[in-house]
C-alpha positions in Angstrom: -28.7 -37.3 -7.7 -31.7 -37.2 -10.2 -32.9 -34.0 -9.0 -28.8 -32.6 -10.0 -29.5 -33.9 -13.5 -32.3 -32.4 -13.7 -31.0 -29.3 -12.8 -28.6 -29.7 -15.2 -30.9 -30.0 -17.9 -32.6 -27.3 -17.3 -30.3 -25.0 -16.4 -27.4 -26.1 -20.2 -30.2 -25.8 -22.7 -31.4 -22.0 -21.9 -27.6 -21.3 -21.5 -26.3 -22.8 -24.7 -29.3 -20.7 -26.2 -28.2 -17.8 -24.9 -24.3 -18.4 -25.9 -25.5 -18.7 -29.5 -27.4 -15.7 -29.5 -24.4 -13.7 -28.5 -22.6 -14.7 -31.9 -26.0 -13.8 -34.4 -24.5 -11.0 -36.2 -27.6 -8.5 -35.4 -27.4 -8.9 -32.2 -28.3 -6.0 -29.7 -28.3 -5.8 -25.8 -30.4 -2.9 -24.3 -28.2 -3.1 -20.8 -24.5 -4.5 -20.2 -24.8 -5.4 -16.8 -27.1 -8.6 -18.3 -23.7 -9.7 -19.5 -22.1 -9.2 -16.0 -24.7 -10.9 -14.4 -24.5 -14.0 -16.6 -20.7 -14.3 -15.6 -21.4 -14.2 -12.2 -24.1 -16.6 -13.2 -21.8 -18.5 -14.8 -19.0 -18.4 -11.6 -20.5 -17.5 -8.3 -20.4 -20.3 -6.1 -22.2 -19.3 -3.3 -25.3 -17.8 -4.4 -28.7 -20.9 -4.4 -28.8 -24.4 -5.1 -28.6 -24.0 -8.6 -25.7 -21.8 -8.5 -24.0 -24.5 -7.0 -24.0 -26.6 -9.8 -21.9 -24.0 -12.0 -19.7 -24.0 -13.7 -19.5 -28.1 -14.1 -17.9 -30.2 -16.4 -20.9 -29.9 -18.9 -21.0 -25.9 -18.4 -17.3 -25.6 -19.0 -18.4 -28.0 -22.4 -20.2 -25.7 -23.5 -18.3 -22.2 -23.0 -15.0 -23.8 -24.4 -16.7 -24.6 -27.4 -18.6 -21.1 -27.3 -15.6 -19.8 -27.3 -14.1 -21.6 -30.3 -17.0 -20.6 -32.5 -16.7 -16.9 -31.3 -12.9 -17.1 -32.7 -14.0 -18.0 -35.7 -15.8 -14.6 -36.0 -14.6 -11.4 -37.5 -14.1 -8.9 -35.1 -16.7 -6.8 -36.8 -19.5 -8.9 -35.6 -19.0 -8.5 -32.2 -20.6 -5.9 -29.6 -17.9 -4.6 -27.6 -19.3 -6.0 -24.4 -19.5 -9.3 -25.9 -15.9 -9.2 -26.9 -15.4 -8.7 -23.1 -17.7 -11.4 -22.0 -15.4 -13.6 -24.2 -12.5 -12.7 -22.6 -13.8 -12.7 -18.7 -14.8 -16.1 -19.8 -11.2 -17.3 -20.8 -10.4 -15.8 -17.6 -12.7 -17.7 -15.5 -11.8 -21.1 -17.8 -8.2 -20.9 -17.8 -7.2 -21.2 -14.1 -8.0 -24.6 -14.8 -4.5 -25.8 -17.0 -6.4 -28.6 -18.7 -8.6 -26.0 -20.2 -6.3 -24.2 -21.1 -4.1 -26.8 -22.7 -7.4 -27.2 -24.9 -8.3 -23.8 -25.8 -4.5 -23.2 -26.7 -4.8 -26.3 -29.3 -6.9 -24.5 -31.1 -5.8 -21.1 -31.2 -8.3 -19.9 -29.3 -5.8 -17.3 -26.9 -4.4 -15.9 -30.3 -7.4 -15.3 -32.1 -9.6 -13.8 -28.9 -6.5 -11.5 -28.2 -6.6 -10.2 -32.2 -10.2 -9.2 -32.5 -9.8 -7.9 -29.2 -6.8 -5.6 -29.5 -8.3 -2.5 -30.4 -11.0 -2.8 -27.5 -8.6 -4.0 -25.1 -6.9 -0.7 -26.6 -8.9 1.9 -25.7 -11.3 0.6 -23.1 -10.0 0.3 -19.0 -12.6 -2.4 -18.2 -12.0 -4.3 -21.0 -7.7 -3.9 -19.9 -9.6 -5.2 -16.4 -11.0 -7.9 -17.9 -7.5 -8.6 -19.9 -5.4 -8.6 -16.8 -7.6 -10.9 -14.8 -7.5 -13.5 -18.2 -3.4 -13.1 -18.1 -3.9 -13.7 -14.4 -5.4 -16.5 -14.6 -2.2 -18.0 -17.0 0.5 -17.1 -14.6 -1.0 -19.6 -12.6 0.3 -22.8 -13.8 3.1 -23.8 -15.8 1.2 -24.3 -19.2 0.2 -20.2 -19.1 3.4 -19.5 -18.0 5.0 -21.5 -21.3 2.3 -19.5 -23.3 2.9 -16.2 -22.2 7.0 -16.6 -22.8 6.6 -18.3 -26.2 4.2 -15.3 -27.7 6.2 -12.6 -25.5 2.2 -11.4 -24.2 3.9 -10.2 -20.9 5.5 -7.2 -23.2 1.4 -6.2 -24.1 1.1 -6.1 -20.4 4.5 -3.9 -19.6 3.0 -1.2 -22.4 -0.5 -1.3 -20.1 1.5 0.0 -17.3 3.6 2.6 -19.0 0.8 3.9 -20.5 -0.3 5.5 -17.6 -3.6 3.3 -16.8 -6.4 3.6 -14.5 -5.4 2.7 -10.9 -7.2 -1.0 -10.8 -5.5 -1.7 -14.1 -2.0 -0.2 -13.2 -2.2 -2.3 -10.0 -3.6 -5.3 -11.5 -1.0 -5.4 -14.3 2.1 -5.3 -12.0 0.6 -8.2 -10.2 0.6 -10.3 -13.3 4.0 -9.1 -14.5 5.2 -9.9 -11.3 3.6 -13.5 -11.2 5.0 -14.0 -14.6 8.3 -13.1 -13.5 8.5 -15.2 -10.4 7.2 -17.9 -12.3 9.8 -17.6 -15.0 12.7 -16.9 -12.7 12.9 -20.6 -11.9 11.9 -22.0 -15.7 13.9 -20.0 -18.2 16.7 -17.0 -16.5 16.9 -15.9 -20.3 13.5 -14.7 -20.0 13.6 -13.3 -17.0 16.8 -11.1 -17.5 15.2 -9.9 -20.4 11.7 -9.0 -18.6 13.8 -7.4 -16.3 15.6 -5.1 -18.6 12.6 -3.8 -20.1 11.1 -3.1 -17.1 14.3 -1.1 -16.0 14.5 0.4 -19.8 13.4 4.0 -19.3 16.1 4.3 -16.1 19.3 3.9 -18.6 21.3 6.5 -19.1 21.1 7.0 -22.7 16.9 7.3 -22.2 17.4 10.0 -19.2 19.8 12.0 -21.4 16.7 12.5 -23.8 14.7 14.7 -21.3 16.2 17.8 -20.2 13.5 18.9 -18.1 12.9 17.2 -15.0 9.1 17.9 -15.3 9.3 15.9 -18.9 11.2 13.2 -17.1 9.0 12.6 -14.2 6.0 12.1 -16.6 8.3 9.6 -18.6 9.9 7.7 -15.3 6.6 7.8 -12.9 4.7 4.7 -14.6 8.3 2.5 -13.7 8.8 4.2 -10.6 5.7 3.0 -9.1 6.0 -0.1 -10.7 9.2 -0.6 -9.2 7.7 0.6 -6.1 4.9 -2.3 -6.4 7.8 -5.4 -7.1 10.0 -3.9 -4.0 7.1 -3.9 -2.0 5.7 -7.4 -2.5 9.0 -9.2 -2.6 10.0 -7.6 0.8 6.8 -8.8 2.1 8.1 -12.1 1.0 11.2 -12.2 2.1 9.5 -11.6 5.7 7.8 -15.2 5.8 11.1 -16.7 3.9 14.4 -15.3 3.3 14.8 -15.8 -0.9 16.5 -13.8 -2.1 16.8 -14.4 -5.6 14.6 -11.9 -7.6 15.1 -9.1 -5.6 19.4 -9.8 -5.8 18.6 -9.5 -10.0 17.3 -6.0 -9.6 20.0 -4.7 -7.3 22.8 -6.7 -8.2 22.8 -8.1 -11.6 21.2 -4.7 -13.2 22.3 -2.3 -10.5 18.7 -0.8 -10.1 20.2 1.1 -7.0 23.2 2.7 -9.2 20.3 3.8 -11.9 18.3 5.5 -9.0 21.2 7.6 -7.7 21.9 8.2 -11.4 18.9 10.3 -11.9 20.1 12.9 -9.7 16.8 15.2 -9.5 17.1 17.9 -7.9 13.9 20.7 -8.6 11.0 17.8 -9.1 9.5 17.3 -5.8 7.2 14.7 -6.8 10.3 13.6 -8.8 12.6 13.9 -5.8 9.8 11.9 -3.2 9.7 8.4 -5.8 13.3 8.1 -6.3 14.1 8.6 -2.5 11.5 6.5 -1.1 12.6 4.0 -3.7 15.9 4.0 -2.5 14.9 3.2 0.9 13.1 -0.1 -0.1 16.2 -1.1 -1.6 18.3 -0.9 1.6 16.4 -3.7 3.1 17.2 -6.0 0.7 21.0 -5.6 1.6 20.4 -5.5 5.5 18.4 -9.0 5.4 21.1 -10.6 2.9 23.8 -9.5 5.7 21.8 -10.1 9.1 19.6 -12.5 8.7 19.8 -15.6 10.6 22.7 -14.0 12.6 23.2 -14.6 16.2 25.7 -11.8 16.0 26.6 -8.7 14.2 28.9 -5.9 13.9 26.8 -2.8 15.0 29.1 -0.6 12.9 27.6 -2.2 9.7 24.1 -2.4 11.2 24.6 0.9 11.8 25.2 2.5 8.6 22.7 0.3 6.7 20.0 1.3 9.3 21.5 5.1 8.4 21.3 4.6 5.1 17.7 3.0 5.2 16.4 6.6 7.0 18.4 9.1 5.1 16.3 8.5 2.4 13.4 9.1 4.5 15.1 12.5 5.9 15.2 13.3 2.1 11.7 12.9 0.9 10.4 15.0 4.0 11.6 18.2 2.4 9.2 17.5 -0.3 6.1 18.7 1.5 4.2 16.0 -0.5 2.6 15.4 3.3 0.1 12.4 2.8 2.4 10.5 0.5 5.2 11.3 3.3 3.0 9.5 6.2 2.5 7.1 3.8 6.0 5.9 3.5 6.4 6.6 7.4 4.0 3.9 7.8 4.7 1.5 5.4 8.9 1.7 6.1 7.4 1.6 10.0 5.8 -1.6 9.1 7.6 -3.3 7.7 10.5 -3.4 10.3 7.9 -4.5 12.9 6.7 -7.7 10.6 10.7 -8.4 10.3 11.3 -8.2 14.0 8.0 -9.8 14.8 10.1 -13.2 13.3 12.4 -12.9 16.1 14.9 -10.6 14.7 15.7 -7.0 16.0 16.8 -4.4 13.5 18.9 -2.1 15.6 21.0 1.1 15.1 23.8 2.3 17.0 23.3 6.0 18.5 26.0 8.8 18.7 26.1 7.7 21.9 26.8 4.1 21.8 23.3 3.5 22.9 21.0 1.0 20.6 18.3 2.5 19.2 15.5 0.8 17.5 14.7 1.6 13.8 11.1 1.4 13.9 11.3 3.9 16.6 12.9 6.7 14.6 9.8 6.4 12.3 7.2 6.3 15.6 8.4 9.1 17.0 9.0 11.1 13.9 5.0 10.3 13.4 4.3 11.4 16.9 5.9 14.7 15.9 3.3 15.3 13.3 0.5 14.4 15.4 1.0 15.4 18.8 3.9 18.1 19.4 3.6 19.9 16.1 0.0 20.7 17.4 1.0 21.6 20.4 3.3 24.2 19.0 0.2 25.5 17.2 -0.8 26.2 20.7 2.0 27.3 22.5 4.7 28.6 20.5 7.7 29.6 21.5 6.3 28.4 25.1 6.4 24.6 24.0 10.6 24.9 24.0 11.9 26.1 27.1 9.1 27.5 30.3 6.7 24.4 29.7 9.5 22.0 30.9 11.7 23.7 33.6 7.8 24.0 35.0 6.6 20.2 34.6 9.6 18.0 35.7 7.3 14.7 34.8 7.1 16.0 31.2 11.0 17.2 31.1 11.7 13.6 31.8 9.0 12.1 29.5 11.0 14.3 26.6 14.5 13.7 27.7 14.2 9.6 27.3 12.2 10.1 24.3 15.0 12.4 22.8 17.1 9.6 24.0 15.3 6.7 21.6 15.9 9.6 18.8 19.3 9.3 16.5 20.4 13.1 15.7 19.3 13.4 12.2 15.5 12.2 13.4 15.3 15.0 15.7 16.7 17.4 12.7 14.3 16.1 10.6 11.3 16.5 13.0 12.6 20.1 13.0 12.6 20.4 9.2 9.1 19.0 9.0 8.1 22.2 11.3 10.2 25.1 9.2 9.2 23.9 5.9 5.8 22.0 6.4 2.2 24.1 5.9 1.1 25.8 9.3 -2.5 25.4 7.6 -2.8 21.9 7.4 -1.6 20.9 10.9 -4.6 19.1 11.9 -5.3 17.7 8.6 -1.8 16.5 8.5 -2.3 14.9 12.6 -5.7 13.4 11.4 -3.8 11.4 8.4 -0.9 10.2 11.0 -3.5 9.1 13.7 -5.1 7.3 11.1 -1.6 5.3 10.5 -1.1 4.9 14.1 -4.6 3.4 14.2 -3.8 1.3 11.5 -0.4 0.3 12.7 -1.4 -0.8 16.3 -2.0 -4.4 16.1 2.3 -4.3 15.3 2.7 -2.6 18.3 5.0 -3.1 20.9 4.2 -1.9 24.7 6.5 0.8 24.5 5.3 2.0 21.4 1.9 1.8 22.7 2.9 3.4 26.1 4.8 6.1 24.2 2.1 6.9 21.9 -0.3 7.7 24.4 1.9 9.9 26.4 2.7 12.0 23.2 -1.4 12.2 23.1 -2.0 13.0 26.3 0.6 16.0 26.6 -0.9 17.1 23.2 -4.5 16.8 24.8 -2.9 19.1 28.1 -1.5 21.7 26.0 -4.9 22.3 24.1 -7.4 22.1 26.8 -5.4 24.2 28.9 -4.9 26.9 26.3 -7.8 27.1 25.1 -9.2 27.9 28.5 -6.3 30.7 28.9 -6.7 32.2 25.5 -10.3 32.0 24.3 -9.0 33.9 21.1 -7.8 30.8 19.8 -11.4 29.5 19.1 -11.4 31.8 15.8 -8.7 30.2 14.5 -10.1 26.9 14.8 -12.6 24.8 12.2 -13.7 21.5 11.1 -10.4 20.0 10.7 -9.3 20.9 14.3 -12.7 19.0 16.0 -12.1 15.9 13.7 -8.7 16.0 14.9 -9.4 16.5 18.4 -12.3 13.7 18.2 -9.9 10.9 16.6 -7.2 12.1 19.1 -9.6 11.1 22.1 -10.6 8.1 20.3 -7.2 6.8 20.0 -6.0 7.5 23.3 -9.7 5.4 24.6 -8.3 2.6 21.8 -4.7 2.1 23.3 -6.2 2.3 26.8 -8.7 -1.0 26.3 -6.3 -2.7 23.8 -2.9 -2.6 25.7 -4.5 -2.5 29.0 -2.5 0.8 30.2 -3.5 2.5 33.2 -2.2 5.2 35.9 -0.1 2.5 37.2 1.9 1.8 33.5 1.8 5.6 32.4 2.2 8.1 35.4 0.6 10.8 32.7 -3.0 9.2 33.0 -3.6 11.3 36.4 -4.1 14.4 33.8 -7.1 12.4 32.1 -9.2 13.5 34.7 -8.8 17.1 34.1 -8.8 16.6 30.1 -12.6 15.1 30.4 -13.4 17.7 32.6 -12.2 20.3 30.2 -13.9 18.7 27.4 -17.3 18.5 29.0 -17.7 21.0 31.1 -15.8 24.2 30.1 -16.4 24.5 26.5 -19.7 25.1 25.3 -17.7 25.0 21.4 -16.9 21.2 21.8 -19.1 18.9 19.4 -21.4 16.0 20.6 -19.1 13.6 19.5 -15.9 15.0 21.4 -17.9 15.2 24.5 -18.5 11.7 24.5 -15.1 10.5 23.2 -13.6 12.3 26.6 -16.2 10.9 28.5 -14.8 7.2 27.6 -10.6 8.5 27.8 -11.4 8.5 31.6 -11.3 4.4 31.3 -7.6 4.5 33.1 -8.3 6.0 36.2 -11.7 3.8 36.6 -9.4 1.2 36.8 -7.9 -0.4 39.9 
């Protein structure tokens, strides 16, 4: 115990001298990052012994009062990376509420925030160092009070509109969205009115003032993707507990769906992709409110809100915006899997009567990309009719995956091959395996089995033509062998992971003859996809 007091006094004096210095009115710093350091000085718990002691009650002492003196300053007398320090020191201070409480007694939140404004302004770490200071009031009632009597949450709506650095965009929706939670259950006066200025630039009478749809998209993207960001999280919450209650003030109370359709664009691709995709996050909301908790349903309705959840998705795919496309594949594809991964099962009824799973549509329609669109590269006109009247196993394999498919996922799998770049069809496969890779650990064992068979018939239709039309190697580059590498890799990953072998997926017997191809008949192949087909052989090791 003496040896902590000790510490302590020799660790408050130097920093109390070093406070002070940062107020003297000539004061310079040769290098930033000193301040930066002292902050983490200041906060890192985890760093030595003495670390450990910081920040204590006496170290908190003595920044709360730094921090009064520093209000007291002009604004004029203060470096611009000490105004910062100041306010990544609030932040640090003020997720304790009986800090706050004091600092607010005096002014101090006011005062900081005016001889800050024009830095905070103009400078994206300071706006960093802002957001995690507003962060750290949303999270107790006492900040929450604060930041509805001085309307600060408004300085933080502006941040976002004003088209900010990525860190600051995303870190200031995740305040305003805190704040907005928070106030939801204190004050609905509030909140209604947070709401409405966040949903401002979508009213009609705002949209009429940009006759361009270029002009417009500039002026709706900063709300879009803010939008985007509050669907997102408060889907992910209604996951782990159906609440309904924020998201139902969006759709319901201000119609956010009805000012989406509104819009209407029409020539604006990128314009066209963020209202769609949009549009499909709302349909959720209404299919949980209906279904969940049901032992029951009517599949008519489950139907047409499952149709209505993927027709958005059909929409965006004539975009060609490709990775942002996979993107919204995966995340939509997600998402269902974490709802039925409660227990639930989000079905769809086929043309046929049959159900048909909704995460499936968006698996295979990402199997498309990846696997048969490249095999088409290979075979053309071959891939539709001669390849399965000769390969009854793969007829088959295709016929009960058609059957998993509703009508418009097939027609958008064929609009993704009219309209989609031929150039970037491995660089487009690369980005879905990626998202399959990512997505696995959701899986199901059909979606695993299913998956590998797509890469395996994909793998078959490139060794094999490549052996029969040696031509094709001129057509092929970089993106093709980091293709074909993650490809192998993949296929190797679903083997080990789900445990599949020749016995689950009759399609592993060809595995064999893939490796073989891979190491022994083209001299082309890189290191790295040797080996990766020396490991897909794993299955048929296996007894």
């Amino acid at each position: 115990m003496r040896e902590d007091n000790k510490m302590d006094l020799n660790v408050n004096p130097k920093l109390e001298k070093v406070l002070q210095k940062l107020l003297e009115p000539d004061f310079k710093i040769k290098n930033e990052v000193y301040l930066n350091q002292l902050i983490s000085h200041i906060t890192d718990q985890s760093a030595t012994a003495l670390d450990n002691r910081v920040p204590n009650a006496r170290v908190k002492e003595l920044l709360v009062q730094w921090l009064k003196d520093a209000c007291k300053k002009s604004r004029t007398c203060f470096l611009p990376s000490v105004l910062q320090f100041a306010i990544e020191v609030t932040a640090e201070l003020c997720a304790d509420e009986m800090v706050f409480v004091i600092l607010n007694a005096h002014n101090v939140f006011e005062k900081l925030l005016e001889i800050s404004k024009d830095l905070i302004a103009k400078q994206a770490s300071a706006q960093l160092s802002y957001i995690r200071m507003m962060k750290s009031f949303v999270q107790h009632k006492s900040g929450v009070q604060w930041v509805m009597s001085y309307s600060s949450w408004t300085d933080t709506l502006s941040l976002i509109l004003n088209h900010p650095v990525v860190n600051v965009f995303n870190g200031s929706c995740e305040v305003l969205l805190l704040f907005v939670e928070k106030v939801a259950d204190l004050d609905y006066a509030v909140c209604s009115n947070v709401i409405q200025h966040i949903l401002a630039p979508l009213r009609k009478e705002n949209l009429e003032q940009y006759r361009d749809e270029d002009n417009l998209y500039e002026h709706l993207e900063p709300t879009l993707e803010l939008l985007l960001f509050i669907l997102r999280w408060l889907l992910e919450k209604i996951i782990v507990s159906p609440k309904y209650k924020l998201g139902l003030l969006f759709l319901d109370t201000f119609k956010l769906t009805e000012m989406l359709i509104d819009i209407k664009p029409t020539r604006n691709r990128y314009l066209i992709f963020k209202v769609h995709r949009l549009l499909g996050y709302t349909g959720p909301f209404t299919f949980i409110r209906m279904f969940h908790g049901l032992a029951a349903v009517e599949y008519s309705k489950y139907d047409k809100l499952c149709q209505e959840c993927l027709e958005n998705f059909y929409i965006i795919a004539e975009t060609k915006l490709v990775k942002e496309i996979l993107d919204c594949n995966y995340q939509f594809m997600m998402f269902w899997l974490k709802y039925k991964s409660k227990g639930l099962k989000p079905v769809m009824m086929g043309s046929t009567g049959k159900v048909l799973l909704i995460e499936d549509q968006l698996l295979l329609t990402l199997l498309f990309i990846i696997s048969s669109r490249v095999s088409r590269f290979f075979l053309g006109e071959k891939f539709r009719g001669d390849l399965l009247e000769q390969d009854e196993i793969r007829d088959k394999f295709f016929t009960e995956a058609l059957a998993k498919c509703t009508p418009q996922t097939v027609a958008m799998c064929y609009k993704i091959h009219n309209c989609w770049p031929k150039d970037t069809i491995f660089k487009d496969a690369t980005l879905g395996l990626n998202y399959i890779l990512n997505g696995r650990k959701s899986f199901t064992l059909d979606m695993a089995n299913i998956t590998v068979q797509f890469i395996i018939y994909s793998l078959k239709d490139i060794t094999q033509n490549l052996k029969e039309k040696p031509q094709l190697w001129e057509l092929l580059g970089a993106d093709f062998f980091k293709y074909m590498t993650l490809l192998l890799d993949t296929m190797v990953k679903f083997f080990k992971e789900f445990n599949i072998t020749w016995r689950e997926i009759t399609e592993t017997i060809s595995v064999l003859d893939i490796a073989f191809s891979c190491l022994v008949c083209y001299p082309h192949w890189p290191q790295n996809v040797s080996m990766s087909s020396f490991d897909s052989t794993l299955p048929v090791k296996k007894t």
